[in-house]
Backbone as XML, in Angstrom:
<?xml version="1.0"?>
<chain id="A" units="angstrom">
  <residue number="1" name="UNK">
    <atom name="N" x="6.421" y="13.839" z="6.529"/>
    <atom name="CA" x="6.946" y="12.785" z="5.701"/>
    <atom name="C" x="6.519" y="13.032" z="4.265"/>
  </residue>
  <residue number="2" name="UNK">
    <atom name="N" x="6.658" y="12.461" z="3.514"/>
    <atom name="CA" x="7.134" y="12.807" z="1.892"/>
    <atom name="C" x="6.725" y="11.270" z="1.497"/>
  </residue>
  <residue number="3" name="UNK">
    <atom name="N" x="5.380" y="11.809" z="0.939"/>
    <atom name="CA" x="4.505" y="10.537" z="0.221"/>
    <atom name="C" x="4.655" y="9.657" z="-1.233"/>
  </residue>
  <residue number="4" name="UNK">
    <atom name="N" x="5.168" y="8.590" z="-1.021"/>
    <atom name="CA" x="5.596" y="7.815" z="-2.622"/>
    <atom name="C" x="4.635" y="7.136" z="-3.093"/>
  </residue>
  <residue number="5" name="UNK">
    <atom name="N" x="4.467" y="7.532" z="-4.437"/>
    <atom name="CA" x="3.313" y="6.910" z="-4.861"/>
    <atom name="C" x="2.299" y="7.597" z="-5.186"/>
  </residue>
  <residue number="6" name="UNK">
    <atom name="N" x="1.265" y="7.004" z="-6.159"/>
    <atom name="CA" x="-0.077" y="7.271" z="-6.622"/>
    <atom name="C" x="-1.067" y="6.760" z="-5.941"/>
  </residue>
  <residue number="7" name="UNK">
    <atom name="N" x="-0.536" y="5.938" z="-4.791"/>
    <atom name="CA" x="-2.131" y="5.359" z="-3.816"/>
    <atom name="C" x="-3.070" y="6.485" z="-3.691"/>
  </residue>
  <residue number="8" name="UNK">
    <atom name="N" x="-2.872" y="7.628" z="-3.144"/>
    <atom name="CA" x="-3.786" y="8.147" z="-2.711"/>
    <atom name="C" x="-4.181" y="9.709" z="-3.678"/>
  </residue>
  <residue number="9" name="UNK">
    <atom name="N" x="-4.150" y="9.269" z="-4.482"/>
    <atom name="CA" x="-4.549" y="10.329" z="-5.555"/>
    <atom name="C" x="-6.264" y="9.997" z="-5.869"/>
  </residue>
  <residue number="10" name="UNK">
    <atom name="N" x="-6.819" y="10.981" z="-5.856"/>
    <atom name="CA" x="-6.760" y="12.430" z="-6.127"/>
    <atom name="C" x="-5.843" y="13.469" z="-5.190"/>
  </residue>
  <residue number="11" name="UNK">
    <atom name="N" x="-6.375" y="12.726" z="-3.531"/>
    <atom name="CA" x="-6.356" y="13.676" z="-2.460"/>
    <atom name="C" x="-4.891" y="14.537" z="-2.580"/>
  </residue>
  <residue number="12" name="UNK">
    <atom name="N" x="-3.921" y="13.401" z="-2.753"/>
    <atom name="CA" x="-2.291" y="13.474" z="-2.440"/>
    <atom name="C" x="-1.634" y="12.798" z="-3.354"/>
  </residue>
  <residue number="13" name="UNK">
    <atom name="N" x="-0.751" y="13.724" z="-4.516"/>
    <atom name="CA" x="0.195" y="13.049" z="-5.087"/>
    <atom name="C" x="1.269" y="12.655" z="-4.888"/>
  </residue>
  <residue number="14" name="UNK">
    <atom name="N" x="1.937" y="11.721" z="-5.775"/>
    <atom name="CA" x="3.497" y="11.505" z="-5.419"/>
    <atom name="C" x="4.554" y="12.727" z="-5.125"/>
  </residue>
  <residue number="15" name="UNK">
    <atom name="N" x="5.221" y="12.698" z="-4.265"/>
    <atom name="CA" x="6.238" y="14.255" z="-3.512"/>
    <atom name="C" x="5.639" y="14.491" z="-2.558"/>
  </residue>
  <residue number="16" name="UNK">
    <atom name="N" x="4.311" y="14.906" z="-2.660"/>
    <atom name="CA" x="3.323" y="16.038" z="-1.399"/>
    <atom name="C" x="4.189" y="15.321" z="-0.003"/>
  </residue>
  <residue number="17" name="UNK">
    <atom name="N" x="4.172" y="16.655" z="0.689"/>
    <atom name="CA" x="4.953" y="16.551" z="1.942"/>
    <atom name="C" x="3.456" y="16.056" z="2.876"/>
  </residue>
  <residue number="18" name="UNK">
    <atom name="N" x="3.266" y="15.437" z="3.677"/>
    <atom name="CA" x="2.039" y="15.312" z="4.994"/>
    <atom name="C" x="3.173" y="15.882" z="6.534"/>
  </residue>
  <residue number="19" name="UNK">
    <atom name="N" x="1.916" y="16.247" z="7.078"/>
    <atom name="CA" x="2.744" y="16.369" z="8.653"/>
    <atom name="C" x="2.302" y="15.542" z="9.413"/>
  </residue>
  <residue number="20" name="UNK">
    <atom name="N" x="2.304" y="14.173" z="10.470"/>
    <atom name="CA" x="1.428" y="13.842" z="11.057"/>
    <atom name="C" x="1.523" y="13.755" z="12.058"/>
  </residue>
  <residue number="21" name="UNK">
    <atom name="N" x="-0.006" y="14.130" z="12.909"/>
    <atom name="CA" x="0.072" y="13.993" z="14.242"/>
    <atom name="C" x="0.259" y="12.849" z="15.343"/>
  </residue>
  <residue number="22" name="UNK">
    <atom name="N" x="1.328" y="12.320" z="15.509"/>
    <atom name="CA" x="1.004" y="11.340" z="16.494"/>
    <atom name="C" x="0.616" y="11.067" z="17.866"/>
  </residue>
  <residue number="23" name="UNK">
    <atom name="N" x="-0.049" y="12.182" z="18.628"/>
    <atom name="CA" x="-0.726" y="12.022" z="19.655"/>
    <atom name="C" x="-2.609" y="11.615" z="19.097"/>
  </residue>
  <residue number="24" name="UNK">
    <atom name="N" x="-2.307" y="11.393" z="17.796"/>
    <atom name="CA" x="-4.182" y="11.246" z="17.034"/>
    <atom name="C" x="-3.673" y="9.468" z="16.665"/>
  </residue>
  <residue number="25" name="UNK">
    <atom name="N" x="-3.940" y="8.619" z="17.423"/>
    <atom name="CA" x="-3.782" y="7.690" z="17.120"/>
    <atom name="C" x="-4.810" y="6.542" z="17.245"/>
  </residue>
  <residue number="26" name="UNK">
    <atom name="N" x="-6.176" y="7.013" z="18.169"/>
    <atom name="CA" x="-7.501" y="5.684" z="17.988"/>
    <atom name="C" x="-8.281" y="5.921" z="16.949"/>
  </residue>
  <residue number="27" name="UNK">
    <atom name="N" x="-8.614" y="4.701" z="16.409"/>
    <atom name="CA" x="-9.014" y="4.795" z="15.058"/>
    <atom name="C" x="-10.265" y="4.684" z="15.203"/>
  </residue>
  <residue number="28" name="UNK">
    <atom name="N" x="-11.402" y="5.339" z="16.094"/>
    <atom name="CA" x="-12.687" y="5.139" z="16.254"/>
    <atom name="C" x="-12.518" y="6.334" z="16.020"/>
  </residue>
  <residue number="29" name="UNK">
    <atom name="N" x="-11.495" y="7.501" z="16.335"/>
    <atom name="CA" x="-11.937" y="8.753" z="15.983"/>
    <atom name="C" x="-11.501" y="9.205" z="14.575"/>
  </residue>
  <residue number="30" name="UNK">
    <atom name="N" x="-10.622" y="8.513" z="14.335"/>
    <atom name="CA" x="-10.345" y="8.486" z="12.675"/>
    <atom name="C" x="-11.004" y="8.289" z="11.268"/>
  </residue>
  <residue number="31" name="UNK">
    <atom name="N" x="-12.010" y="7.592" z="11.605"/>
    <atom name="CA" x="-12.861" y="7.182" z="10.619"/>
    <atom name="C" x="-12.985" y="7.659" z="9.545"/>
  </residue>
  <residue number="32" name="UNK">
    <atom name="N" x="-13.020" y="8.159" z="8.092"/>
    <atom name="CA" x="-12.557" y="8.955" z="7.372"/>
    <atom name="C" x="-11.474" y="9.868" z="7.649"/>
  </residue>
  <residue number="33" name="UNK">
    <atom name="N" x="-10.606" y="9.665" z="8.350"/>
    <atom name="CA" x="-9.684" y="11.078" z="7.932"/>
    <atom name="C" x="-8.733" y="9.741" z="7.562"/>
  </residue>
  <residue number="34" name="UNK">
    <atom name="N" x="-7.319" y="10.772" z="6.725"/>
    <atom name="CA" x="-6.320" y="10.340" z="6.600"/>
    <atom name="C" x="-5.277" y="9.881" z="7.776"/>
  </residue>
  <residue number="35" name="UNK">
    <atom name="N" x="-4.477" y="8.688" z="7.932"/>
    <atom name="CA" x="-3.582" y="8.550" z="8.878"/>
    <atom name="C" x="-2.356" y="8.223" z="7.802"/>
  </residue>
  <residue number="36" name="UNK">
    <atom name="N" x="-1.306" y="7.996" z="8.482"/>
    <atom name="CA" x="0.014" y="6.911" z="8.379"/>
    <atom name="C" x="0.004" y="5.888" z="9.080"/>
  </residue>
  <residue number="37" name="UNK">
    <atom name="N" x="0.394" y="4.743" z="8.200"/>
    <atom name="CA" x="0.135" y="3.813" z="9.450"/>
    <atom name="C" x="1.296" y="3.025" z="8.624"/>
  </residue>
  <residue number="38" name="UNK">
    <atom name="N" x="1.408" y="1.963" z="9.782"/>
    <atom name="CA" x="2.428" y="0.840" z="9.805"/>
    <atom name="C" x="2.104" y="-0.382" z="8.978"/>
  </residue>
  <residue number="39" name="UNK">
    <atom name="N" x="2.836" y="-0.768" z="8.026"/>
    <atom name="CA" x="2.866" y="-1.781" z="6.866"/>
    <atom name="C" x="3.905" y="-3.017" z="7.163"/>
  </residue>
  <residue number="40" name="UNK">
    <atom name="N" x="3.883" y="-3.666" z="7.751"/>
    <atom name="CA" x="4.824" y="-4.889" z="7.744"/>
    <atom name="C" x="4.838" y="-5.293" z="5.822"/>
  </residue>
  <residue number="41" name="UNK">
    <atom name="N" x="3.992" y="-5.583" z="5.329"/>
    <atom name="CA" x="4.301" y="-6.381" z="4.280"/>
    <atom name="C" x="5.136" y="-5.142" z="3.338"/>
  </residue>
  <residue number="42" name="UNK">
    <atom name="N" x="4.538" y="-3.938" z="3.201"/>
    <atom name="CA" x="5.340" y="-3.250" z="2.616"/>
    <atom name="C" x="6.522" y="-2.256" z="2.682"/>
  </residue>
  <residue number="43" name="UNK">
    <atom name="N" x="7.056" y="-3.064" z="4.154"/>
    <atom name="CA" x="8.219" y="-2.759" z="5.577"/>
    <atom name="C" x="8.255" y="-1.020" z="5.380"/>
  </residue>
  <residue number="44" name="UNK">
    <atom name="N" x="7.367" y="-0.426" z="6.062"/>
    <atom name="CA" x="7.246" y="0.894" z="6.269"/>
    <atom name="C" x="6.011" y="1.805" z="6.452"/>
  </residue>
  <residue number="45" name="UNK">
    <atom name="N" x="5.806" y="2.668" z="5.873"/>
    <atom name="CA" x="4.582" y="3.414" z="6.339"/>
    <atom name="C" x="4.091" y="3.999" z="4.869"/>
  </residue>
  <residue number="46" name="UNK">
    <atom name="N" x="2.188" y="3.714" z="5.140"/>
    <atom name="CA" x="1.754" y="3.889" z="4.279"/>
    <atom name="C" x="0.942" y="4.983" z="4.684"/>
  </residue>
  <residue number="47" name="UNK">
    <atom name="N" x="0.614" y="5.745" z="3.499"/>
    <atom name="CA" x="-0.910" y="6.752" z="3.649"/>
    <atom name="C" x="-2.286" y="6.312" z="3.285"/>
  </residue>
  <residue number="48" name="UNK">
    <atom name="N" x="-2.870" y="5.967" z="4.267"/>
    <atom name="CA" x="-4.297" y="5.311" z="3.703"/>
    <atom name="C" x="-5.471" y="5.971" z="4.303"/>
  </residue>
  <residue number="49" name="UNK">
    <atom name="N" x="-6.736" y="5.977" z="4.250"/>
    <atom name="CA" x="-7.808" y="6.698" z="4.920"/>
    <atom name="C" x="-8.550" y="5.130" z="5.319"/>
  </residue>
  <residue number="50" name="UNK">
    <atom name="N" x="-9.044" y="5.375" z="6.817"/>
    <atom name="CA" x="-9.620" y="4.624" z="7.610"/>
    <atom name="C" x="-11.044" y="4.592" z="7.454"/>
  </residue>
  <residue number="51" name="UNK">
    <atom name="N" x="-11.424" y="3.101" z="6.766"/>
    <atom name="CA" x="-12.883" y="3.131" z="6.826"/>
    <atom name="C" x="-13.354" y="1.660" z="8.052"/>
  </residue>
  <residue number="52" name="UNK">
    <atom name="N" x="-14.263" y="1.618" z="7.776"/>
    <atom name="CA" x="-15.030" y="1.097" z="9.256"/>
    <atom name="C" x="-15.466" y="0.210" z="9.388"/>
  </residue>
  <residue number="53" name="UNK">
    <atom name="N" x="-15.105" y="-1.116" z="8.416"/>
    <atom name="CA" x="-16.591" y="-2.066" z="8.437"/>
    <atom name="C" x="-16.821" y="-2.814" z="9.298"/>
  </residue>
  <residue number="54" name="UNK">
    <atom name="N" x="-17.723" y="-3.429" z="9.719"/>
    <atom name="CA" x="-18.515" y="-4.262" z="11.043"/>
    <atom name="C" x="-16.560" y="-5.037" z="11.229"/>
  </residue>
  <residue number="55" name="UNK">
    <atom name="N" x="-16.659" y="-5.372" z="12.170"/>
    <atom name="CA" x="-15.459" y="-5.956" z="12.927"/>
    <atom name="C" x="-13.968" y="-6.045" z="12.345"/>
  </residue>
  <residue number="56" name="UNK">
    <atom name="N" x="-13.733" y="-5.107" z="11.571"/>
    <atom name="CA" x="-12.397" y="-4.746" z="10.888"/>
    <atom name="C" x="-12.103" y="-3.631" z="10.579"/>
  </residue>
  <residue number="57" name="UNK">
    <atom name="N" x="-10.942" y="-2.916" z="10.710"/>
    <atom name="CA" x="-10.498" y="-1.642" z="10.357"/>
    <atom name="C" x="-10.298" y="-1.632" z="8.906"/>
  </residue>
  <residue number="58" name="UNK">
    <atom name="N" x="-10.372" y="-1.381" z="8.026"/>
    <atom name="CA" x="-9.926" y="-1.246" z="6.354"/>
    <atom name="C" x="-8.908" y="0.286" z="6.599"/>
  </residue>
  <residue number="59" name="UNK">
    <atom name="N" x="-8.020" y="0.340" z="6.061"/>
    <atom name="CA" x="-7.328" y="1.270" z="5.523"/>
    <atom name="C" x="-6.915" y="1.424" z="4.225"/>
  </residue>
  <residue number="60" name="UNK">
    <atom name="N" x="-7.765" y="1.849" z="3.547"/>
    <atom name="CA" x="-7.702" y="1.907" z="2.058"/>
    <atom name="C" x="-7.290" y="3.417" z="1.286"/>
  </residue>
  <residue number="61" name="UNK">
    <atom name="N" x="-6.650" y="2.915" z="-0.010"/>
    <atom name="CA" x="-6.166" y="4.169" z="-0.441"/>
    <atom name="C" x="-7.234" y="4.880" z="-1.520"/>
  </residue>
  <residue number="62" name="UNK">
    <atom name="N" x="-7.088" y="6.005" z="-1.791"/>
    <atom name="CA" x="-8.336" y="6.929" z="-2.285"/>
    <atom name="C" x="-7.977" y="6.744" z="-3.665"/>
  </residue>
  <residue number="63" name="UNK">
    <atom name="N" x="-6.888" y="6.229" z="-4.565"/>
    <atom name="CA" x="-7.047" y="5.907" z="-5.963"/>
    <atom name="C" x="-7.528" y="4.036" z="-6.041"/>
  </residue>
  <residue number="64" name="UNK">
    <atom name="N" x="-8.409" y="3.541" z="-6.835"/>
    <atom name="CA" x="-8.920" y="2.945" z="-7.034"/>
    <atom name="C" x="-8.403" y="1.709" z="-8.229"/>
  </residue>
  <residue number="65" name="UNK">
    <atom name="N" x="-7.218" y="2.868" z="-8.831"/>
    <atom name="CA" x="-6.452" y="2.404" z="-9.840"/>
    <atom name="C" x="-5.547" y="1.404" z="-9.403"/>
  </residue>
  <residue number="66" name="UNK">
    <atom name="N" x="-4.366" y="0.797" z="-10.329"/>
    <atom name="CA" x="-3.708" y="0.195" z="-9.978"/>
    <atom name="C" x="-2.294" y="0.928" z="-10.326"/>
  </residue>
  <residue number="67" name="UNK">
    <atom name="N" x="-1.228" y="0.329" z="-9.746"/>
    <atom name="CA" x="0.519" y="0.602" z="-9.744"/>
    <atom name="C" x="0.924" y="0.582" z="-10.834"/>
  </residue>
  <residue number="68" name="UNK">
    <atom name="N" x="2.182" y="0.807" z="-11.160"/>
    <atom name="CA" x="2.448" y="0.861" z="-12.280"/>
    <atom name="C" x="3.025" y="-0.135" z="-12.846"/>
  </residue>
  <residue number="69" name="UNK">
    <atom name="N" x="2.743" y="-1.368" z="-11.768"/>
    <atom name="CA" x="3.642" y="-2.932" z="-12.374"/>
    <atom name="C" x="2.255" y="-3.512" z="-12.500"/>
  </residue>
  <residue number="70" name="UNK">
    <atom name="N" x="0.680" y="-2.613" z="-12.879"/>
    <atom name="CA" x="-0.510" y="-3.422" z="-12.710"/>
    <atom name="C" x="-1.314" y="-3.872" z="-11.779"/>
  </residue>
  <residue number="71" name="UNK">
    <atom name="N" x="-0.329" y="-3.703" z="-10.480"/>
    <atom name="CA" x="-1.422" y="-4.335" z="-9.327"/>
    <atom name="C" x="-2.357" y="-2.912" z="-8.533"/>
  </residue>
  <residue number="72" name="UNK">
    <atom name="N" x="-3.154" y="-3.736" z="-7.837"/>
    <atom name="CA" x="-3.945" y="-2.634" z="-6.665"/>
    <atom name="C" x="-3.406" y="-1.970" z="-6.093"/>
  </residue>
  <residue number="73" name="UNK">
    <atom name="N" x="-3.606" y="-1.462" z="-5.356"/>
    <atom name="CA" x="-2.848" y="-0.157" z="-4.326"/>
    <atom name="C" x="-3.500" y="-1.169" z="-3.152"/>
  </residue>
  <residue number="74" name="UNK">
    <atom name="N" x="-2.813" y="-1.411" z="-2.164"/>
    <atom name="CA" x="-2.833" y="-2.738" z="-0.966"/>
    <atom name="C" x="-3.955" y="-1.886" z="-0.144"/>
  </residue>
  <residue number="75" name="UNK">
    <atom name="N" x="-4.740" y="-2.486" z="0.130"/>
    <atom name="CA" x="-5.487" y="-2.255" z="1.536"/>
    <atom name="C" x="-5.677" y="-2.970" z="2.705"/>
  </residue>
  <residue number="76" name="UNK">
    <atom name="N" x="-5.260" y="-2.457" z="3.522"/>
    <atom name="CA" x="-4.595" y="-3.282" z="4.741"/>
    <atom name="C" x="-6.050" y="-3.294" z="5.702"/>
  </residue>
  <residue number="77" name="UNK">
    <atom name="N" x="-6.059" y="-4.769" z="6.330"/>
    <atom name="CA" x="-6.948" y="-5.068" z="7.403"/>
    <atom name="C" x="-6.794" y="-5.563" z="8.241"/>
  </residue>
  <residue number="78" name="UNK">
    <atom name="N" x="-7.185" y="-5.034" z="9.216"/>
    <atom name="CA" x="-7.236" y="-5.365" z="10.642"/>
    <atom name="C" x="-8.519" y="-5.590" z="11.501"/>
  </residue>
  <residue number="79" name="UNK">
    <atom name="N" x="-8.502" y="-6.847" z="12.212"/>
    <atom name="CA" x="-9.682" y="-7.344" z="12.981"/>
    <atom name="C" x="-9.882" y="-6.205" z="13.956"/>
  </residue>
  <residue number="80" name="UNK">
    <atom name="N" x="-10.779" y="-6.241" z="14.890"/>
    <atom name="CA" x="-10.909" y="-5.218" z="16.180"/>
    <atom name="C" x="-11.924" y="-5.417" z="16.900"/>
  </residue>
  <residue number="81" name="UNK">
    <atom name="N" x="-11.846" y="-5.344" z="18.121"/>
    <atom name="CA" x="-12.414" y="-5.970" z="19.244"/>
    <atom name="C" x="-13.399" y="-4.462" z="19.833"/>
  </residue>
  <residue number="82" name="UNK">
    <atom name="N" x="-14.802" y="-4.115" z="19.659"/>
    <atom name="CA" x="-14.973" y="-3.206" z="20.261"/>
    <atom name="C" x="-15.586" y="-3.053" z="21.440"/>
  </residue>
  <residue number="83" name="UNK">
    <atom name="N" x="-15.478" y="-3.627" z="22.136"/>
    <atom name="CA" x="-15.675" y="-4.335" z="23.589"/>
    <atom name="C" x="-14.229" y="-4.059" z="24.363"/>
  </residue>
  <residue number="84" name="UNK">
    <atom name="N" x="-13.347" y="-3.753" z="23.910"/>
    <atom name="CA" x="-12.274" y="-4.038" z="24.308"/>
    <atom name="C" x="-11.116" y="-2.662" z="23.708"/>
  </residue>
  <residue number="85" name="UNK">
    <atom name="N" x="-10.278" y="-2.332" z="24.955"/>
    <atom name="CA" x="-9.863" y="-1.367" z="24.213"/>
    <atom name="C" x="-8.223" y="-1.850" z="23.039"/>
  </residue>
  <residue number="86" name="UNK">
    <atom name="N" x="-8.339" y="-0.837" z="22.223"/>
    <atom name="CA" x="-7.035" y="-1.478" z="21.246"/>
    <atom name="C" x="-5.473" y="-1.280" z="21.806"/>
  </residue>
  <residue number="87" name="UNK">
    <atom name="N" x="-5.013" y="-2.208" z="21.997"/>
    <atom name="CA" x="-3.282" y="-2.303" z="22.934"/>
    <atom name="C" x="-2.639" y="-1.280" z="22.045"/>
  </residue>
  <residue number="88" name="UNK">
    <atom name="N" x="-2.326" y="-0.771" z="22.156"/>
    <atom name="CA" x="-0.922" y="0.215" z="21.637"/>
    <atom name="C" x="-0.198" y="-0.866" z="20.664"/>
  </residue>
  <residue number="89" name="UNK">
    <atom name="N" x="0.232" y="-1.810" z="21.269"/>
    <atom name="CA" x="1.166" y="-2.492" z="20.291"/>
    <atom name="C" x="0.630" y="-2.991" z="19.218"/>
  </residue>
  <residue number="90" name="UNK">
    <atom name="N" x="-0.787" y="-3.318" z="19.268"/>
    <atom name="CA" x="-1.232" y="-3.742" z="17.793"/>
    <atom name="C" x="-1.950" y="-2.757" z="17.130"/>
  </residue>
  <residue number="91" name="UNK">
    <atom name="N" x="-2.256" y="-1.581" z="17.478"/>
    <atom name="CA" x="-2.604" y="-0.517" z="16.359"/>
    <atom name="C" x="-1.779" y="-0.078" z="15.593"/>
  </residue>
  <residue number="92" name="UNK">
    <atom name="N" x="-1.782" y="0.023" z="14.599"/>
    <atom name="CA" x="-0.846" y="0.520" z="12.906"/>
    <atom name="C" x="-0.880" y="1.638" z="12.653"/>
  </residue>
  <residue number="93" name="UNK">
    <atom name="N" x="-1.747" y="2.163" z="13.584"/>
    <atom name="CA" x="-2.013" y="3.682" z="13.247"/>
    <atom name="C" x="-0.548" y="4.517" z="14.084"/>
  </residue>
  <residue number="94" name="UNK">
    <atom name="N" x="0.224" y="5.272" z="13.019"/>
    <atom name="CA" x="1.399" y="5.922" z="13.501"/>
    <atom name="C" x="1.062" y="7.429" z="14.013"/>
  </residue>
  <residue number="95" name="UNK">
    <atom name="N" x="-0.177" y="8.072" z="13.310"/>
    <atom name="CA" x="-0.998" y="9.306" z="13.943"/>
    <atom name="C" x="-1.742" y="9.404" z="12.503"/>
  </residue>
  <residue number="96" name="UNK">
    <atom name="N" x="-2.507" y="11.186" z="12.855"/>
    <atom name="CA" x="-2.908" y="11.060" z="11.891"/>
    <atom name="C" x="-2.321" y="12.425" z="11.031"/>
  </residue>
  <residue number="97" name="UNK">
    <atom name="N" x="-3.224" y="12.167" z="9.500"/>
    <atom name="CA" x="-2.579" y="13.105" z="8.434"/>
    <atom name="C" x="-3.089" y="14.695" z="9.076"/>
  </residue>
  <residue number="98" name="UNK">
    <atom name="N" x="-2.364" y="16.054" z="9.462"/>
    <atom name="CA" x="-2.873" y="17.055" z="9.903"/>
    <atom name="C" x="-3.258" y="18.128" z="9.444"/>
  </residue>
  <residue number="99" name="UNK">
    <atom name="N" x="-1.616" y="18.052" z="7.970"/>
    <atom name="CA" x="-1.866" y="19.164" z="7.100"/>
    <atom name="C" x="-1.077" y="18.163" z="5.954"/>
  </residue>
  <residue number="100" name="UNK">
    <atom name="N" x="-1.365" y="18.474" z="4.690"/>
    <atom name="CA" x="-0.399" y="17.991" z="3.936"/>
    <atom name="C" x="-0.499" y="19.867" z="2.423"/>
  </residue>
  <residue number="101" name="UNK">
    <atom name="N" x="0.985" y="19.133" z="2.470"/>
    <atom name="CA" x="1.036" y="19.831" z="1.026"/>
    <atom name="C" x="1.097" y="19.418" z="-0.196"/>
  </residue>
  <residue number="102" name="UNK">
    <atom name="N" x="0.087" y="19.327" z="-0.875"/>
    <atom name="CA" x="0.217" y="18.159" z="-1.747"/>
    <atom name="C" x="0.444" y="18.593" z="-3.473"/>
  </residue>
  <residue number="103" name="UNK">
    <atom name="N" x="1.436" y="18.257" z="-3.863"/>
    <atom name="CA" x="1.604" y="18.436" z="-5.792"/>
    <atom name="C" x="0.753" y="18.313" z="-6.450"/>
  </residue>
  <residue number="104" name="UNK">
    <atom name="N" x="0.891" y="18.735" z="-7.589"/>
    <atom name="CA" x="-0.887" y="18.281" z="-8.796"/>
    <atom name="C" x="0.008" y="18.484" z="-9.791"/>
  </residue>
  <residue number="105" name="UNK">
    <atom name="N" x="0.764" y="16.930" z="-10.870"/>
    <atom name="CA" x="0.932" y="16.725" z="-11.538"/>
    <atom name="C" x="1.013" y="17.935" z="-12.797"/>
  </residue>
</chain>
């Protein structure tokens, strides 16, 4: 897939192609790496890197900056039960990032 946007710059600029794996989809093994995952609010798929905090998934993007209409780059959260395993239907995680090719401005 073919990444829009400055969210995740440095790592990945706007164009860079990603490949992703979707048989890599629990996010206990993800923990720092890059995934794609599923965005309802921003109806599609985003590139974010998975961090960990006590009872929520964060998927946050690696520029810190903001968009070009001023706002943040969205970081999406999700509760999580670790007692319990995660249903398929509510993980966001679409796989993960495997190789990307990424532009440099």
């Amino acid at each position: 897939m073919r990444v829009k946007g400055e969210s995740m710059v440095p790592t990945l600029h706007d164009g860079s192609i990603v490949a992703v794996n979707h048989a890599v989809r629990g996010p206990d093994e993800l923990v720092g790496k890059v995934v794609a995952l599923r965005d309802a609010e921003e109806d599609g798929i985003l590139i974010r890197r998975v961090r960990h905090p006590k009872g929520y998934w964060h998927f946050a993007p690696d520029n810190s900056g903001v968009d070009a209409d001023g706002e943040p780059y969205p970081v999406v959260i999700v509760p999580c039960d670790h007692n319990a395993d995660y249903p398929a239907a509510e993980n966001p995680i679409v796989g993960k990032v495997d190789w990307a090719w990424s532009l440099f401005p």
